[in-house]
Wavefront OBJ file of the C-alpha trace (Angstrom):
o trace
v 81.857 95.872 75.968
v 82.878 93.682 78.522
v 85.509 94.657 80.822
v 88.375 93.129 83.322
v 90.178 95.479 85.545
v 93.771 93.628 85.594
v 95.155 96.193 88.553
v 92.554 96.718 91.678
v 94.119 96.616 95.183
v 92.772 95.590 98.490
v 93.929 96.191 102.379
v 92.748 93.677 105.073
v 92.309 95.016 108.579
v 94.799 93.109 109.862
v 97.393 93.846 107.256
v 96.868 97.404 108.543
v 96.787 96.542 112.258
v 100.054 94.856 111.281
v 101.738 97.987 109.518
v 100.522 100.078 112.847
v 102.572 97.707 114.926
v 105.976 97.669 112.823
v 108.738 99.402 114.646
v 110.729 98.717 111.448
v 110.073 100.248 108.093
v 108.114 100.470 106.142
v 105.059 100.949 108.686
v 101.663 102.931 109.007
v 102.432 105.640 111.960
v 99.662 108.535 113.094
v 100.335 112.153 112.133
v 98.989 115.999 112.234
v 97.305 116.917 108.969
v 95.985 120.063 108.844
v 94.824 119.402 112.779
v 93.082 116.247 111.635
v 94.179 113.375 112.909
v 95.772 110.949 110.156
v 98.542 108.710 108.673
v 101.510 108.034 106.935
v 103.549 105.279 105.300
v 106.937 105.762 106.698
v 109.521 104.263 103.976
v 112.671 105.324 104.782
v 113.917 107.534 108.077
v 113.262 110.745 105.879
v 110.199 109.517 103.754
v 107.129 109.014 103.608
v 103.617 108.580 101.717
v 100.294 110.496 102.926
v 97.730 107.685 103.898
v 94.498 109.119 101.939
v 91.540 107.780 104.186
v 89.095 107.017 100.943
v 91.515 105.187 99.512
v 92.102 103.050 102.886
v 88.728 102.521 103.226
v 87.459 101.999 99.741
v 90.362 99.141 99.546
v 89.036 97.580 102.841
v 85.932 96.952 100.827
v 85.399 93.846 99.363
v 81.629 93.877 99.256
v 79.133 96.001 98.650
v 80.652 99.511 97.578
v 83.166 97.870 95.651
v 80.937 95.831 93.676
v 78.684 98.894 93.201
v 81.293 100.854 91.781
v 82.501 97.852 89.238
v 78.927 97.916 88.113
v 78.527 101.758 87.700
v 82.271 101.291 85.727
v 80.953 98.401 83.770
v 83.207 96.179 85.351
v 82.901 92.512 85.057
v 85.560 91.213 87.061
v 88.096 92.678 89.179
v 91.885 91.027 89.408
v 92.905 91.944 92.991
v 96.187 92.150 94.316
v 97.809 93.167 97.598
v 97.942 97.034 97.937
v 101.676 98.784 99.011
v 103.899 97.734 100.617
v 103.342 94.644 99.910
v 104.871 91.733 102.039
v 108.748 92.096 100.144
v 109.945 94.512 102.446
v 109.223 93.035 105.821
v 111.751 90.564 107.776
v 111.612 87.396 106.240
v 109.654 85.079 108.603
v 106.967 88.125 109.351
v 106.875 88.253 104.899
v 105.980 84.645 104.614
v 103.264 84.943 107.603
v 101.635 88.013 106.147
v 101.256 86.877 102.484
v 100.127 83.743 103.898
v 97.453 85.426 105.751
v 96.624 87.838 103.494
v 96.520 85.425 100.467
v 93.948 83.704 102.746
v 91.849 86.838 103.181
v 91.658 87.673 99.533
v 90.371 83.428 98.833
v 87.094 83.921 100.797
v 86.362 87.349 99.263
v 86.884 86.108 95.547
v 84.724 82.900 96.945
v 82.183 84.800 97.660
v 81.764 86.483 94.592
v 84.051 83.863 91.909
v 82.250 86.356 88.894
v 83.594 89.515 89.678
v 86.700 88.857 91.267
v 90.441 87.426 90.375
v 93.117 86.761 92.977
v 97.087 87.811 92.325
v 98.569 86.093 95.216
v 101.026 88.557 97.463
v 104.647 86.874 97.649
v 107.183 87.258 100.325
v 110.039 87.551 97.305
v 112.974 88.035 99.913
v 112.154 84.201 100.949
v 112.782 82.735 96.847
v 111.403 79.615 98.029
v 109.030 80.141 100.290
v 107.627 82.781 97.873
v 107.561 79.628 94.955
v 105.803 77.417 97.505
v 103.374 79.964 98.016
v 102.580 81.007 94.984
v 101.817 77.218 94.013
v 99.832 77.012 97.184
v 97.519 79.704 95.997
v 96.970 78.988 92.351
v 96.587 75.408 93.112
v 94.367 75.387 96.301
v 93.204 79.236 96.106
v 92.472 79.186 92.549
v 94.839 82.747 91.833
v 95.364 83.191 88.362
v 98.944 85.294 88.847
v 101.021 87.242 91.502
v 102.141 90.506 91.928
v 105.661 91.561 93.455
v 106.508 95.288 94.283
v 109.767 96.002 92.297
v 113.243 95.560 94.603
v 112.803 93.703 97.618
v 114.599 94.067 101.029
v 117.877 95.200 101.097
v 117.457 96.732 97.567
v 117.854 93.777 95.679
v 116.748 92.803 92.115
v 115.130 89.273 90.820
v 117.216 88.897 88.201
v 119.220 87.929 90.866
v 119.439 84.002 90.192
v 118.800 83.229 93.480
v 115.148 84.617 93.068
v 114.394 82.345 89.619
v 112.327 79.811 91.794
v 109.914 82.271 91.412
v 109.664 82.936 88.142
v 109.951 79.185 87.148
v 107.540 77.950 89.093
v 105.336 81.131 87.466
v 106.496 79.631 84.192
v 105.700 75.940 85.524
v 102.047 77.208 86.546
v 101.182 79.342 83.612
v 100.184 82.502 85.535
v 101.604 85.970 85.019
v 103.672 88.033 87.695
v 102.608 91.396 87.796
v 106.071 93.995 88.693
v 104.336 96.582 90.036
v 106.135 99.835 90.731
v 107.833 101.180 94.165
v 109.740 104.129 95.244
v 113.747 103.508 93.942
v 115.742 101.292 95.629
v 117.908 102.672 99.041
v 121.245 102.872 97.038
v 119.156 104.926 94.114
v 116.812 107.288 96.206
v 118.865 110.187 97.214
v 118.074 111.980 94.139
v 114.978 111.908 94.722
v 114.618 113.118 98.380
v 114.777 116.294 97.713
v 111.251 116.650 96.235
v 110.445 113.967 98.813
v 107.442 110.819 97.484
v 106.430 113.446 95.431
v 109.177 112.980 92.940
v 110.107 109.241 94.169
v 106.777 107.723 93.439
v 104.096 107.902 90.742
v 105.895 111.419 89.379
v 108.833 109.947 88.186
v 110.118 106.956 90.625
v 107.495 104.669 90.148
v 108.534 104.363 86.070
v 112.213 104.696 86.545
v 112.173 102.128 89.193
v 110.269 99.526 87.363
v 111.353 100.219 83.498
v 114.897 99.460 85.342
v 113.854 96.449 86.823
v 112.280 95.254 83.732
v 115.259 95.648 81.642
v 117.554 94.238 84.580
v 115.450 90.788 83.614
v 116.005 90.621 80.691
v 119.464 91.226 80.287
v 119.783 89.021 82.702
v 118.714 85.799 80.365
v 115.948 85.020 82.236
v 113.770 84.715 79.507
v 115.753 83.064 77.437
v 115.782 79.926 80.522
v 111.924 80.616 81.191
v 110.460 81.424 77.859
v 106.834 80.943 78.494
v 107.492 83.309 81.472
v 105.120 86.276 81.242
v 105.624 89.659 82.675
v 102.651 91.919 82.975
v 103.863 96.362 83.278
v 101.734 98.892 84.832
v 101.448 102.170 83.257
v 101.422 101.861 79.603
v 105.188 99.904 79.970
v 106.829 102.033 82.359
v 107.674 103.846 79.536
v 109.872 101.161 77.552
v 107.671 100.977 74.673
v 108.931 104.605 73.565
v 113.265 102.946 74.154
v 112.388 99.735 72.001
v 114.534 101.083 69.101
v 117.593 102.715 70.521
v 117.622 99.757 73.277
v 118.324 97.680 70.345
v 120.857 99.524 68.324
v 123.056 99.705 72.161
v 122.959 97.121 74.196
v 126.120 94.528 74.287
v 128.735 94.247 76.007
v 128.187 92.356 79.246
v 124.729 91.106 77.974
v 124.385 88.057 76.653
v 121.237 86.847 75.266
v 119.360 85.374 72.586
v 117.471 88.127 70.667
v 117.231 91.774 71.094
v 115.635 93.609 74.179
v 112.536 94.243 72.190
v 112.039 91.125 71.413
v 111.426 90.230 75.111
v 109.302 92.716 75.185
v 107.120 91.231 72.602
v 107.559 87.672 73.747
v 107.417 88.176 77.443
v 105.654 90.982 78.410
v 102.010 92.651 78.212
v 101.392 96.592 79.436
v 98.255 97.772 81.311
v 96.649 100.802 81.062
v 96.416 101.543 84.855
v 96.998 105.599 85.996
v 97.441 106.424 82.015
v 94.678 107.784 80.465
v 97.059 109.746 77.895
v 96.574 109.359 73.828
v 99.942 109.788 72.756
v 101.170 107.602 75.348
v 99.144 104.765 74.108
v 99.731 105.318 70.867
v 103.338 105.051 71.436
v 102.589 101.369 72.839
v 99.840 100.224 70.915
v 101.932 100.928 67.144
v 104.964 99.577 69.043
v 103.712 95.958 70.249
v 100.028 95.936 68.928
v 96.798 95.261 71.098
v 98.135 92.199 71.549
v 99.737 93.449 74.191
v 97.688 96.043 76.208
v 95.263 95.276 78.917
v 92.646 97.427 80.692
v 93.032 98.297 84.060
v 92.357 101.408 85.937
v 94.480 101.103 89.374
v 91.163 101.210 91.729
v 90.663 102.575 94.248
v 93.607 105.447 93.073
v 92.555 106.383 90.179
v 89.256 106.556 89.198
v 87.803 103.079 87.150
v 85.316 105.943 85.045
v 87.967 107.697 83.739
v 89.533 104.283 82.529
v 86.070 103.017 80.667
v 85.961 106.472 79.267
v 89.217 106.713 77.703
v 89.659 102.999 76.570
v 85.648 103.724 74.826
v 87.491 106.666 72.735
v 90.700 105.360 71.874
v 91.586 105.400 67.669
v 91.730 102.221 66.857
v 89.396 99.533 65.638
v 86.685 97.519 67.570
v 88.405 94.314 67.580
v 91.497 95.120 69.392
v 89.526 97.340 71.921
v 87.898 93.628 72.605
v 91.226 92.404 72.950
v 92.493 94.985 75.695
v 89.552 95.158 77.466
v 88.695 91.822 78.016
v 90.051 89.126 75.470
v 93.487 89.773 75.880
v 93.200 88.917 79.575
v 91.070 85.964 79.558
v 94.002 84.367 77.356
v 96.530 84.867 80.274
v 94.290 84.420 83.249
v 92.393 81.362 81.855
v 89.215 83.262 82.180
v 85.944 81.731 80.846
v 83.333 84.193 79.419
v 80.397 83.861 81.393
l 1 2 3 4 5 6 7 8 9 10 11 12 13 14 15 16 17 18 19 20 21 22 23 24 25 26 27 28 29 30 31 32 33 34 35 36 37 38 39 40 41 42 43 44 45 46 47 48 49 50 51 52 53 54 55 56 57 58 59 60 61 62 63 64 65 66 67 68 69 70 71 72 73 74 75 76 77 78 79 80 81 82 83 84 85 86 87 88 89 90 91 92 93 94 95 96 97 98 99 100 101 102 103 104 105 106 107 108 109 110 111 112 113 114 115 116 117 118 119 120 121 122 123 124 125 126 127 128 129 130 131 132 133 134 135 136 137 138 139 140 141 142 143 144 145 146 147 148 149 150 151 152 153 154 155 156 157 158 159 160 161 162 163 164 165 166 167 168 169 170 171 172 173 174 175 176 177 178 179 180 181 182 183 184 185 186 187 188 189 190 191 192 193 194 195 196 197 198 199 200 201 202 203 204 205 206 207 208 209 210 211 212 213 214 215 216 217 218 219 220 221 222 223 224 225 226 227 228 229 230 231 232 233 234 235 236 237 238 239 240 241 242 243 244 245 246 247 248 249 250 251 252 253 254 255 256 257 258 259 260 261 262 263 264 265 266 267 268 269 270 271 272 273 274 275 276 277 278 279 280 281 282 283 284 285 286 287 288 289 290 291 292 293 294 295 296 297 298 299 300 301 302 303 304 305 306 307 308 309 310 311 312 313 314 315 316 317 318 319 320 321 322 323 324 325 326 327 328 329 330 331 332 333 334 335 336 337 338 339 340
């Protein structure tokens, strides 16, 4: 069956170098592990991620090993976006420059190989405008068939924030998807979580409480209902939404005011990827909650491991046609993508 991985990241060299060289947050900064020299995403003053070095290096690969691995997978084509931190978090002149450049970097790899790979253009989302402009600049002259933005940018703030709409309207304008990818909770919502330090703020709990916030913050914020060819593509089975459709219904009010229920956005506006979720009951949640319609393969390379993906998606319950439809046909749809 063919197969398109919707969530595969990629580092450039420089993007690192750059990280190394912040004296701001976040930025890459050399520690002790274990008496082995290594590093660490600083976040915030008392936070941090390990920097695993096969992860670094297997998302520094555009070429050879990459490929390799997409064919031993099964892979067709990879869509690849930005890995964290992204460019949201950095001062605003310095988050324009870097998506620029790394925008750039990511062109002449998917040039080189325009079968197996898919650009999602990195945005500098603190800059509304600039971010627009840029994403234009990259489906139109790049060819990118989407973007992906990391959640809250700097400061802590939220795009349903009308200030940020350029964005999604010129996403709506172009016909390409923005992927809200998970990050660690915003600075006025972490302190629960520093306890149990990124353990518990990232992919544990903080990634899905983060971004299932974020997603609902849209669309109670009527964005949809002013952009309503605007789609929304969810990591990790929804974030977890899928399982809140009903009761997020029979409650919301008050302040909101919108067009149809939250599900319904849900439905219209939004598709869920499979990425870091190999889980049955999970899926099943999803898939009898929106249909296949909805649900696209992707395996969150070089994380998580693109094998266990293919082997999970190959024994999933449900029928043959809608296993087409999440591994491949659903995304051709939204990306544009011609079968070869």
């Amino acid at each position: 069956m063919r197969l398109i991985d919707l969530e595969s990241h990629f580092y450039t060299e420089e993007y690192l170098h750059y990280l190394r060289s912040r004296k701001d947050l976040p930025r890459l900064e050399p520690v002790q592990i274990e008496g082995q020299a290594g590093e660490r995403l600083r976040l915030e003053p008392d936070l941090w991620a390990r920097s695993q070095p096969r992860v670094v290096q297997a998302s520094l690969d555009l070429e050879k090993d990459r490929l390799s691995k997409m064919d031993e997978a099964g892979v067709a084509i990879q869509v690849l976006s930005l890995s964290t931190p992204g460019c949201e978090l950095f001062e605003p002149s310095e988050g324009v420059a870097q998506a620029r450049k790394t925008n750039d970097a990511l062109a002449q790899a998917v040039r080189r190989h325009p079968d197996r790979f898919v650009g999602f253009a990195a945005l500098p989302a603190q800059v509304p405008e600039a971010a627009a402009d840029e994403l234009e600049r990259t489906v139109k002259e790049l060819g990118f068939r989407g973007a992906l933005i990391n959640s809250h940018v700097r400061g802590g703030e939220y795009l349903d924030d009308k200030k940020y709409w350029p964005i999604f309207k010129k996403a709506e304008a172009l016909g390409v998807p923005i992927y809200l990818h998970p990050r660690i909770p915003s600075p006025q919502m972490l302190a629960p979580y520093k306890t149990y330090g990124y353990t518990l703020a990232g992919s544990t709990l903080g990634f899905a409480a983060e971004t299932s916030l974020h997603a609902m913050r849209l669309i109670m914020s009527g964005l949809f209902d002013t952009c309503p060819g605007l789609k929304i593509i969810l990591g990790h089975l929804g974030e977890a939404l899928p399982f809140w459709l009903d009761r997020m219904d029979r409650h919301y009010g008050g302040k909101v005011a919108i067009d149809k229920k939250p599900s319904q956005y849900l439905k219209d506006n939004f598709f869920m990827t499979l990425s870091g979720m190999p889980f049955g009951p999970a899926f099943m949640c999803v898939y009898l909650a929106l249909g296949g319609d909805h649900i696209l393969f992707a395996s969150d390379y070089p994380y998580d491991d693109p094998m266990e993906a293919v082997r999970f998606v190959e024994t999933l319950p449900i029928c043959d046609s809608d296993k087409h439809k999440i591994c491949h046909a659903n995304m051709e749809a939204l990306l544009g993508i011609r079968q070869s």
